[in-house]
Every structure is written in structure tokens, then in C-alpha cells.
PDB file of N, CA, C and O in Angstrom:
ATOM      1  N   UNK A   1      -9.746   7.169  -2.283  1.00  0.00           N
ATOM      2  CA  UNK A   1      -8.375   7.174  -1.806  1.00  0.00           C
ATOM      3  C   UNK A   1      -7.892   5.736  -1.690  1.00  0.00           C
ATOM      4  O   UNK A   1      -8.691   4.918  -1.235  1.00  0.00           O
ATOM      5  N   UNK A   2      -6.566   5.299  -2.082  1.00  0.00           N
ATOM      6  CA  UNK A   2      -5.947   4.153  -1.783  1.00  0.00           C
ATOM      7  C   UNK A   2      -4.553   4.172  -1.019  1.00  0.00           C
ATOM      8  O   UNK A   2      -3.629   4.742  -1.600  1.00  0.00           O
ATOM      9  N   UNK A   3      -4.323   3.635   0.158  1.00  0.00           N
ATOM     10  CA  UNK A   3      -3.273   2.991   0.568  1.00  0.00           C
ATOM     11  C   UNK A   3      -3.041   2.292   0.453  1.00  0.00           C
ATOM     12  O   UNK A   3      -3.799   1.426   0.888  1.00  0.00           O
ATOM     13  N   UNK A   4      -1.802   1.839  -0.224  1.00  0.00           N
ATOM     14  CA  UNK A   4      -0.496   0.820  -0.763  1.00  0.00           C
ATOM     15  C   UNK A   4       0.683   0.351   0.812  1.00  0.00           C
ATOM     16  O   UNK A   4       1.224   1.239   1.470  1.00  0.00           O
ATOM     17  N   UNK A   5       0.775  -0.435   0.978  1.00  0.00           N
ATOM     18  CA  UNK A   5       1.152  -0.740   2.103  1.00  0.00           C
ATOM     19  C   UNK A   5       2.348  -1.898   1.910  1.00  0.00           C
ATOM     20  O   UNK A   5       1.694  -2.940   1.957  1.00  0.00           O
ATOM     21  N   UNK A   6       3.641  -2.243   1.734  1.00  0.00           N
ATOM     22  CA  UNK A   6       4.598  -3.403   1.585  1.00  0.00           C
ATOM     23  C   UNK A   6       4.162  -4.143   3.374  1.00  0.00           C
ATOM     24  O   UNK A   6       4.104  -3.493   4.417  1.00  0.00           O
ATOM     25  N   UNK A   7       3.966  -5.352   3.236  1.00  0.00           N
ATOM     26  CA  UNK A   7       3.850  -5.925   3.994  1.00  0.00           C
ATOM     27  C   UNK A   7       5.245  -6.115   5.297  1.00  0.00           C
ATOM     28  O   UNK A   7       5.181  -6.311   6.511  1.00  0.00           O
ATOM     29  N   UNK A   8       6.730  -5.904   4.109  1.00  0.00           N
ATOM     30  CA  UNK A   8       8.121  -5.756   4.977  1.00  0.00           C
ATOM     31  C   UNK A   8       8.408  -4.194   5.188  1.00  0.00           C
ATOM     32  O   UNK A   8       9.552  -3.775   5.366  1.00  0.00           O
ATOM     33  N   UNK A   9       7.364  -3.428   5.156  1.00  0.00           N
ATOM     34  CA  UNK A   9       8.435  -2.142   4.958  1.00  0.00           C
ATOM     35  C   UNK A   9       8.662  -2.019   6.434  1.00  0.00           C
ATOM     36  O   UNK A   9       7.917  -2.112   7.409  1.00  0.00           O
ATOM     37  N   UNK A  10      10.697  -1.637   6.180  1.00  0.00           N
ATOM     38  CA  UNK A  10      11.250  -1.495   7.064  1.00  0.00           C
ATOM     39  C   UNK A  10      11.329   0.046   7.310  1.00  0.00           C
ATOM     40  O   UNK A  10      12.050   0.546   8.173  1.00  0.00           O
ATOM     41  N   UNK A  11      10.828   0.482   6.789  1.00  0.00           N
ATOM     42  CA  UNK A  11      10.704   2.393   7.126  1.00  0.00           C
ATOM     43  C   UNK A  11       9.828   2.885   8.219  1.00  0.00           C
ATOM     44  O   UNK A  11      10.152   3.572   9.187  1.00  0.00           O
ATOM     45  N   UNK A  12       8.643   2.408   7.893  1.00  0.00           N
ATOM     46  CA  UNK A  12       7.262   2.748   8.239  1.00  0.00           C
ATOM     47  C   UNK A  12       6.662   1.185   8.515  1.00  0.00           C
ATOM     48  O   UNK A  12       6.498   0.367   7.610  1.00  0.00           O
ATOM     49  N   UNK A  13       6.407   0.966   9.761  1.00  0.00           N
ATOM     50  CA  UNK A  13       5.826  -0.129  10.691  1.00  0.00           C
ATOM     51  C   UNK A  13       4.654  -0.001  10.126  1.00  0.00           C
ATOM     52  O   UNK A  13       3.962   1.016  10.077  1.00  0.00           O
ATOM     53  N   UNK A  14       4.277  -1.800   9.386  1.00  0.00           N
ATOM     54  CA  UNK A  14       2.911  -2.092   8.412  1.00  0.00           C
ATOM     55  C   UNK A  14       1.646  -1.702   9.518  1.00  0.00           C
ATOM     56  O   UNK A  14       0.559  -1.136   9.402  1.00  0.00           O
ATOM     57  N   UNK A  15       2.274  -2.220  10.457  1.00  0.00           N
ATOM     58  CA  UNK A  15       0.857  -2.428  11.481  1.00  0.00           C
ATOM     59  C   UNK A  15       0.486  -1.042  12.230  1.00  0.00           C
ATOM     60  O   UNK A  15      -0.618  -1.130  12.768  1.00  0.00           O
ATOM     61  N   UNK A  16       1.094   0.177  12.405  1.00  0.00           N
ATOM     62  CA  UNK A  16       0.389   1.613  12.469  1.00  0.00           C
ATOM     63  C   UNK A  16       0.159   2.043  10.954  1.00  0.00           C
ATOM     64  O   UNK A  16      -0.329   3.141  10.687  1.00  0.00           O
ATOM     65  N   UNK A  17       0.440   1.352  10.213  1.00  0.00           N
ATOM     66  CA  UNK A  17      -0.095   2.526   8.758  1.00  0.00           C
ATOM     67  C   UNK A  17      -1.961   1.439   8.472  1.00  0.00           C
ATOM     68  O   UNK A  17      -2.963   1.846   7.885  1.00  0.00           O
ATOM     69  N   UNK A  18      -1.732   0.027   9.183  1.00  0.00           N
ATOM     70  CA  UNK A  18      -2.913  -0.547   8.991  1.00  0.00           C
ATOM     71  C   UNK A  18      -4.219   0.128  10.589  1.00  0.00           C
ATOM     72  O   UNK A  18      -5.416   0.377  10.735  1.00  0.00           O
ATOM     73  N   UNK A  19      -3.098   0.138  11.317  1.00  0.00           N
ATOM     74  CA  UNK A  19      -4.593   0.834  12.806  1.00  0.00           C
ATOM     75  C   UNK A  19      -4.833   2.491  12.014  1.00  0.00           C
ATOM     76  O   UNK A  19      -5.908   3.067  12.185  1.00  0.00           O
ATOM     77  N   UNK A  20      -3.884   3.041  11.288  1.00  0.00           N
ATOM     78  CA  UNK A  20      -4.015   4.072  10.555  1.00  0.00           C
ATOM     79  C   UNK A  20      -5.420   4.293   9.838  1.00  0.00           C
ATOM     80  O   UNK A  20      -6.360   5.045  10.094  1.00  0.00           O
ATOM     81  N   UNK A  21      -5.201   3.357   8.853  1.00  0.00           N
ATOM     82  CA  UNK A  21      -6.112   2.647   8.429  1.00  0.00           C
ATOM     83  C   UNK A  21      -7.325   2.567   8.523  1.00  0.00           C
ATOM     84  O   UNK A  21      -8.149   2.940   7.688  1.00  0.00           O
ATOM     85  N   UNK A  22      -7.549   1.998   9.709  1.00  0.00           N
ATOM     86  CA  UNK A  22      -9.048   1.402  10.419  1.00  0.00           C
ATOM     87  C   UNK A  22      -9.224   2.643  10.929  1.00  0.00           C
ATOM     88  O   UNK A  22     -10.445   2.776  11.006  1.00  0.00           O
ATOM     89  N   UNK A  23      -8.583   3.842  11.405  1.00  0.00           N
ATOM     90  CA  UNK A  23      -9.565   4.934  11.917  1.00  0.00           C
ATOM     91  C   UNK A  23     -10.049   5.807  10.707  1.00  0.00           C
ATOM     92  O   UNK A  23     -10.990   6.587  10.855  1.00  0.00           O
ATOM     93  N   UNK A  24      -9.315   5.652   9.357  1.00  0.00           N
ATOM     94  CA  UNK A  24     -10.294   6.715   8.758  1.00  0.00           C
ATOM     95  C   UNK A  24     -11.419   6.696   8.283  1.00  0.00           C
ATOM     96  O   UNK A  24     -11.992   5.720   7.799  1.00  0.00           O
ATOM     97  N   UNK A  25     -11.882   7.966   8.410  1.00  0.00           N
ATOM     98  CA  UNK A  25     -13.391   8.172   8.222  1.00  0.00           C
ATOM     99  C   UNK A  25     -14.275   8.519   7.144  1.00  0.00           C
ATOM    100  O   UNK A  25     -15.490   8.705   7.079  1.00  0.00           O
ATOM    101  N   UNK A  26     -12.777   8.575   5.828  1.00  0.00           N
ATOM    102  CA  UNK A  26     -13.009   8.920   4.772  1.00  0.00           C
ATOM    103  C   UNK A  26     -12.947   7.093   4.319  1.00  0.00           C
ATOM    104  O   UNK A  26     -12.246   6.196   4.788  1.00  0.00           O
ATOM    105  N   UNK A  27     -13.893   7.070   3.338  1.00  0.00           N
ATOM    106  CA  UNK A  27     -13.915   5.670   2.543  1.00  0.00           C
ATOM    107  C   UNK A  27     -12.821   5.726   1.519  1.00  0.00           C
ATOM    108  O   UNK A  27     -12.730   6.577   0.634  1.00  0.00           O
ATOM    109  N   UNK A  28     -11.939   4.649   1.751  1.00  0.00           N
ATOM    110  CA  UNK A  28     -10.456   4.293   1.150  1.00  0.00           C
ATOM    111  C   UNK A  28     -10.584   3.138   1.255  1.00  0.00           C
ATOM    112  O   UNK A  28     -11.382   2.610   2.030  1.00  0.00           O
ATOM    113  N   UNK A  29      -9.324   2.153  -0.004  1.00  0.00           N
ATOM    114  CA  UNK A  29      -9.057   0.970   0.161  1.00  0.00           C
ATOM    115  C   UNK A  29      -7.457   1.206   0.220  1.00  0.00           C
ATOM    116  O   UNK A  29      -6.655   1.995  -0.282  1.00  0.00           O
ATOM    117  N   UNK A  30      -7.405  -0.355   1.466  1.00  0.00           N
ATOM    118  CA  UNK A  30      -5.837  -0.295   1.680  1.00  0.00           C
ATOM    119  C   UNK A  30      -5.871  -2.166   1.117  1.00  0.00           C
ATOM    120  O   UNK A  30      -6.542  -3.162   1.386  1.00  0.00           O
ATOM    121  N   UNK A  31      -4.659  -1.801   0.178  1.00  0.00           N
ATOM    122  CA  UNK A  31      -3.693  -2.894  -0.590  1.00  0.00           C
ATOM    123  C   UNK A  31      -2.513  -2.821   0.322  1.00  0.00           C
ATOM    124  O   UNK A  31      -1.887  -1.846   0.737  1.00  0.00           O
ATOM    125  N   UNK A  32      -2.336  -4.387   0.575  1.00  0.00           N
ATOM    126  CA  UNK A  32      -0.924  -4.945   0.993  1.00  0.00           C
ATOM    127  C   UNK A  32      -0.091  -5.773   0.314  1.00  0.00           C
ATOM    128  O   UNK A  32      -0.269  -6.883  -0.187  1.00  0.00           O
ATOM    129  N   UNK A  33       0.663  -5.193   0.368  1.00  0.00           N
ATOM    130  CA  UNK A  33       1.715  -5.943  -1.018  1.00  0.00           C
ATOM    131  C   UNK A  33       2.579  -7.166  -0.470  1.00  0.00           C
ATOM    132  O   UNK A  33       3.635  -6.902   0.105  1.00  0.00           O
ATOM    133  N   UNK A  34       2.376  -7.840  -0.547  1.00  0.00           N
ATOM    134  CA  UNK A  34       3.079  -8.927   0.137  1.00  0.00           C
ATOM    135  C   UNK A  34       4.657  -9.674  -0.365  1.00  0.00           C
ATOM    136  O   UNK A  34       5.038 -10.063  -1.468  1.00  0.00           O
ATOM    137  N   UNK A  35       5.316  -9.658   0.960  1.00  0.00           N
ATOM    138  CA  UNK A  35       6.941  -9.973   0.606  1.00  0.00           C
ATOM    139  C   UNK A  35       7.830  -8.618  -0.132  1.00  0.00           C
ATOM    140  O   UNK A  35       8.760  -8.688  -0.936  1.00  0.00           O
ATOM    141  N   UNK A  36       7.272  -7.571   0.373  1.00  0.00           N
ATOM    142  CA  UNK A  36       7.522  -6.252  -0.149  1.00  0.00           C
ATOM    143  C   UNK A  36       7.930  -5.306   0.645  1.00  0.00           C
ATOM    144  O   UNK A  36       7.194  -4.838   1.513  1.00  0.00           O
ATOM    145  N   UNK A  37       9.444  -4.812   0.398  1.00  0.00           N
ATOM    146  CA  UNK A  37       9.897  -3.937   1.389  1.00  0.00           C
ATOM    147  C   UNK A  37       9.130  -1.949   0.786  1.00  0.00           C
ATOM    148  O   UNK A  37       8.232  -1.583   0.029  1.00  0.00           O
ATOM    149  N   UNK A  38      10.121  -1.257   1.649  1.00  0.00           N
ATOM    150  CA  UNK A  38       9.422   0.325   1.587  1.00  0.00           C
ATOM    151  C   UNK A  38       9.909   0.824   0.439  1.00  0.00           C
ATOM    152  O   UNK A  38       9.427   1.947   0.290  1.00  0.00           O
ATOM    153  N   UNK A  39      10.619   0.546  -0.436  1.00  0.00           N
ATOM    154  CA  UNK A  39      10.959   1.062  -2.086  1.00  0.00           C
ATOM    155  C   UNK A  39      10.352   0.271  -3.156  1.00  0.00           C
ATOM    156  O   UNK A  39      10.258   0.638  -4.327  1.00  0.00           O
ATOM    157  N   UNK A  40       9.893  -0.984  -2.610  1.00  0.00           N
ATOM    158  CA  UNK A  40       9.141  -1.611  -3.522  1.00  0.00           C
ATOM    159  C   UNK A  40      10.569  -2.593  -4.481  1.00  0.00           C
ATOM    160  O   UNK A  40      10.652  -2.969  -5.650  1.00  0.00           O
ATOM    161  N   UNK A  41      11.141  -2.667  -3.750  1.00  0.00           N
ATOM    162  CA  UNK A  41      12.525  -3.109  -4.955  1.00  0.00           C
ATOM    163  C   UNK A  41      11.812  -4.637  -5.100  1.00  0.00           C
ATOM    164  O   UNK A  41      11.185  -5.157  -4.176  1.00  0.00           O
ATOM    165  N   UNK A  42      12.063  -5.400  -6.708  1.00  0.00           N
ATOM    166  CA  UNK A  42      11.812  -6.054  -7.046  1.00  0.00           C
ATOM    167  C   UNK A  42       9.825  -5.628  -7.045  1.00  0.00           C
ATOM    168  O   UNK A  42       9.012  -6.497  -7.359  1.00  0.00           O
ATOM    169  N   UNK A  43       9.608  -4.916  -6.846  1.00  0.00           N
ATOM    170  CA  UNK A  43       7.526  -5.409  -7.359  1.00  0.00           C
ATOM    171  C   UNK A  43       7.391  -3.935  -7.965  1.00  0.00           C
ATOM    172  O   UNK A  43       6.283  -3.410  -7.857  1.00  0.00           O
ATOM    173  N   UNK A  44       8.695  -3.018  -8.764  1.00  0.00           N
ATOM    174  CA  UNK A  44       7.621  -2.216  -9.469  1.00  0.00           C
ATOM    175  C   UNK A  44       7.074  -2.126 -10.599  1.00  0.00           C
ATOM    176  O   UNK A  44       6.674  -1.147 -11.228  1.00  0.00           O
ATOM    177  N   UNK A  45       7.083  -3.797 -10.942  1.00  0.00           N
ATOM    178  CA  UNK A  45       5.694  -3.784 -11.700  1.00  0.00           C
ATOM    179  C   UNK A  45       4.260  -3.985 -11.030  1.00  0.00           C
ATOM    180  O   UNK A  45       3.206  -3.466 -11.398  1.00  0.00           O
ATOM    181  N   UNK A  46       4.495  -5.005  -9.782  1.00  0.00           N
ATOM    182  CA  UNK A  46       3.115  -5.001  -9.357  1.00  0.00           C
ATOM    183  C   UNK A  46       2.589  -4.153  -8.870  1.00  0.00           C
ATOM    184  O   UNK A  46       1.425  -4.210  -8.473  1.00  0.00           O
ATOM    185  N   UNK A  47       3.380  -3.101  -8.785  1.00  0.00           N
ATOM    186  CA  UNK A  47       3.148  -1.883  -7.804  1.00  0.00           C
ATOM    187  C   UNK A  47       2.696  -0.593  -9.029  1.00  0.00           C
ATOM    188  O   UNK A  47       1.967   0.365  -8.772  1.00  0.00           O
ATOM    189  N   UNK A  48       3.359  -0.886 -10.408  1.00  0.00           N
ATOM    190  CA  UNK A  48       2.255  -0.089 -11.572  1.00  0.00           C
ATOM    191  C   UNK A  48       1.060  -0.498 -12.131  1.00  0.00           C
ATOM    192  O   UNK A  48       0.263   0.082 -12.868  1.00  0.00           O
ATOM    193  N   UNK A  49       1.089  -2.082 -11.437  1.00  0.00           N
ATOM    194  CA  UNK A  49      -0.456  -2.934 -11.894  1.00  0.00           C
ATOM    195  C   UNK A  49      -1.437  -2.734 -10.716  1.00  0.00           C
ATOM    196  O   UNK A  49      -2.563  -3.230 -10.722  1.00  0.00           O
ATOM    197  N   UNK A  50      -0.975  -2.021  -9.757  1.00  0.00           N
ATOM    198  CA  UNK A  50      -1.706  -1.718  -9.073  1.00  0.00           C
ATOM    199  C   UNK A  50      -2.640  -0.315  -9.432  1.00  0.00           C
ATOM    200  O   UNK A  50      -3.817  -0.060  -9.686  1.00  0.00           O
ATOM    201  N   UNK A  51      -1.058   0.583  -9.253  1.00  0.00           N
ATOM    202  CA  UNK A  51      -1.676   2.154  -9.256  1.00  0.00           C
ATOM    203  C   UNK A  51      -2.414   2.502 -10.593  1.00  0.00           C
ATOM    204  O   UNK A  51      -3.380   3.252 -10.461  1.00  0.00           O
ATOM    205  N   UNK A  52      -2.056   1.994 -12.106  1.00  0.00           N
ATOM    206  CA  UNK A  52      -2.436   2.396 -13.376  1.00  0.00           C
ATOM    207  C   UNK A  52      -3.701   2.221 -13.262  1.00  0.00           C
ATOM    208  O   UNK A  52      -4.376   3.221 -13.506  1.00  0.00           O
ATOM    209  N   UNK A  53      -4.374   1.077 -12.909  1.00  0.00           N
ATOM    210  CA  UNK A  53      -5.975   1.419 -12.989  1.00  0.00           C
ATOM    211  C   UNK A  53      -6.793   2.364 -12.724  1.00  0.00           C
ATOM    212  O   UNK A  53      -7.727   2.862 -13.354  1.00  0.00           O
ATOM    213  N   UNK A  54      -6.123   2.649 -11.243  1.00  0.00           N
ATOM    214  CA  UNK A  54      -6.892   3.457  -9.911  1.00  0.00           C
ATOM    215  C   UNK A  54      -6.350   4.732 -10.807  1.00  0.00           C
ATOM    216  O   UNK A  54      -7.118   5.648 -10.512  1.00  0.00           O
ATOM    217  N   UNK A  55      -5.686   5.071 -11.467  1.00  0.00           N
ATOM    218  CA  UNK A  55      -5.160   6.628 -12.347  1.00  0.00           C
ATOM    219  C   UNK A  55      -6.335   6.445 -13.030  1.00  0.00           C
ATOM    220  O   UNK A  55      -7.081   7.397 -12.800  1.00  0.00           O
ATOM    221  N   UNK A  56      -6.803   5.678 -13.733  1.00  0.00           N
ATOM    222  CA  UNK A  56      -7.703   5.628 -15.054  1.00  0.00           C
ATOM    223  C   UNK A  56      -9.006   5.727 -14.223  1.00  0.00           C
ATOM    224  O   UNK A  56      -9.957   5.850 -14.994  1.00  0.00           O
ATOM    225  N   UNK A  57      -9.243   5.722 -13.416  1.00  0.00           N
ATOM    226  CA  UNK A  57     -10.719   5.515 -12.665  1.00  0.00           C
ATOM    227  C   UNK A  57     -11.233   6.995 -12.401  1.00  0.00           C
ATOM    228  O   UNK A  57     -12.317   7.183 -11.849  1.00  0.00           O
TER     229      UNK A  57
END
């Protein structure tokens, strides 16, 4: 499992989706996208250079 996280998102507060985070018990990696609001405007490319791998895996 991966969580994608914008470091600005103004929707959803970074810092409960990161204590989120730290309690699960299932093994996941969480990516923070940095200088990145909650639509991703301006990074969705880094944001398909992210997810396309993790599809192929």
C-alpha cells in the first residue's frame, strides 16, 4: 500500500494523514510531495512518476 500525501494540502491536514500513518499496522509507504497542494495542481506529472511504477509492481 502507498500513501501520497501534498505537503500543502489544504483539504486534508498533512499532519493527521502522517499520525494516520504511523498507526498502521499494515506495511505501507507514505510519499510527501513537497510544495504541493490537495489536487496536485502544477505536479501531475510528479504525481504520475510517482504512481506508474507502483502500478507496474
Amino acid at each position: 500500500m502507498t500513501v501520497i500525501q501534498p505537503d500543502a494540502d489544504e483539504v486534508v491536514e498533512p499532519q493527521a494523514v502522517y499520525d494516520w500513518s504511523a498507526q498502521l499496522s499494515r506495511p505501507h509507504e507514505l510519499l510527501k510531495v513537497a510544495e504541493c497542494g490537495h489536487f496536485f495542481h502544477g505536479k501531475l506529472t510528479d504525481l504520475k512518476d510517482l504512481v506508474l511504477p507502483r502500478l507496474a509492481s
